[in-house]
C-alpha positions as CSV (number, residue, x, y, z in Angstrom):
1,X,29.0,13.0,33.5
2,X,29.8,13.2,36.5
3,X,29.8,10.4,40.1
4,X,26.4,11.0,41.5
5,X,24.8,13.4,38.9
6,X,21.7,11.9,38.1
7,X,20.3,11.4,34.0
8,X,17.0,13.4,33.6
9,X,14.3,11.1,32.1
10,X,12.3,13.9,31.2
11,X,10.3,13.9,28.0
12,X,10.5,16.8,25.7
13,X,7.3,17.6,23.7
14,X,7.2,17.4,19.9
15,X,4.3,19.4,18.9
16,X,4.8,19.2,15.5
17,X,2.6,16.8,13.6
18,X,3.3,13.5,12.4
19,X,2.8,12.0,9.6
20,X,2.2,8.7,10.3
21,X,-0.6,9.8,12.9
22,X,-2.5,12.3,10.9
23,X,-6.1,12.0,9.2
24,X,-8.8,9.4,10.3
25,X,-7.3,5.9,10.4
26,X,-9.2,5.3,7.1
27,X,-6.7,8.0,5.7
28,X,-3.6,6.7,6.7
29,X,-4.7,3.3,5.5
30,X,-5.1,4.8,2.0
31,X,-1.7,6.6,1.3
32,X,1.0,5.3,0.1
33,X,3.9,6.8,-1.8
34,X,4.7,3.4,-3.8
35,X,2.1,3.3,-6.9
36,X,3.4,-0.9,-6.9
37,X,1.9,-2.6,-4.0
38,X,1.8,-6.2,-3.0
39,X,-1.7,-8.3,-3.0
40,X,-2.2,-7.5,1.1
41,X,-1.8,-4.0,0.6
42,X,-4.3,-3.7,-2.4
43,X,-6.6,-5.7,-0.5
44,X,-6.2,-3.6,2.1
45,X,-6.8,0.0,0.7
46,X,-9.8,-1.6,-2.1
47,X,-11.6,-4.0,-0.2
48,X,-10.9,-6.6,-2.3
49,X,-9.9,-9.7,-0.8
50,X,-6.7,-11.3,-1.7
51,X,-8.1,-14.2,-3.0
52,X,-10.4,-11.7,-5.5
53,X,-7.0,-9.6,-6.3
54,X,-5.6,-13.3,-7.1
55,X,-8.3,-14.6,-9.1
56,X,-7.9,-11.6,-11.4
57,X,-4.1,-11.9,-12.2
58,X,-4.0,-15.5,-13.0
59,X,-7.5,-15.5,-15.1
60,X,-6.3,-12.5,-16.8
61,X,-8.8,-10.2,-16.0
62,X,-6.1,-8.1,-15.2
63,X,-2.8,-7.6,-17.6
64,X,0.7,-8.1,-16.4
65,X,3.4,-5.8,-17.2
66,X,0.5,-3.2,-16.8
67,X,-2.0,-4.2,-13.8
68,X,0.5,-6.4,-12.3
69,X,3.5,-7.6,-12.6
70,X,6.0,-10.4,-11.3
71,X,9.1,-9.0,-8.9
72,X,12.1,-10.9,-8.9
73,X,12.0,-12.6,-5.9
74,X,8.9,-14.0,-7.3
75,X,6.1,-11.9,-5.0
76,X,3.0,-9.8,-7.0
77,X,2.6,-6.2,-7.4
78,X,-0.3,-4.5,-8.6
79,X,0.1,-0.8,-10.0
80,X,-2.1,0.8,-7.8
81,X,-2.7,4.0,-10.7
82,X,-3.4,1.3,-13.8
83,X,-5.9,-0.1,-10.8
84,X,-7.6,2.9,-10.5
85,X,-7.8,3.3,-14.0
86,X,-9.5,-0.5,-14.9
87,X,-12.2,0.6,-12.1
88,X,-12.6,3.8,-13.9
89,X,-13.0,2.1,-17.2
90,X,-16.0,0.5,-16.6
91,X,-14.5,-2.5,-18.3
92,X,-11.8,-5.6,-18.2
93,X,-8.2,-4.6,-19.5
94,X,-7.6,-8.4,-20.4
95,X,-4.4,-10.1,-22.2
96,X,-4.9,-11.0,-25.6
């Protein structure tokens, strides 16, 4: 670059979609690649509040290692496909 050149703040275009900004907001509030979520995010995409998504892991409504399950570090995550599955069912996958 040369002394006295001035830097073009031009913006180029990008026509091509995005991802992250396609569908109705609804939409992009329901996808999501990971199948184990954390309580927020279930809540978010079900309706369910957290304290509902909580009640059901610690009375055993749901069953860990299958519903949800305990990460390392301690925080909950919910298989978002056995989820779908329990609402399907019509009935409570319990521990026994």
């Amino acid at each position: 670059m040369e002394i006295g050149e001035t830097i073009s703040t031009d913006v180029i275009a990008d026509d091509s979609p995005n991802p992250s900004r396609t569908g109705t907001p609804m939409e992009r509030n329901m996808s999501n690649p990971s199948r184990w979520v954390l309580i927020n995010r279930l809540a978010e995409i079900t309706g369910y509040s957290e304290d509902a998504v909580r009640h059901k892991v610690k009375n055993g409504t749901w069953m860990q290692g299958r519903i949800w399950r305990k990460a390392p570090d301690g925080r909950i995550f919910v298989n978002v496909d056995e989820f779908e599955r329990w609402v399907e069912s019509g009935r409570q996958l319990a521990a026994n």
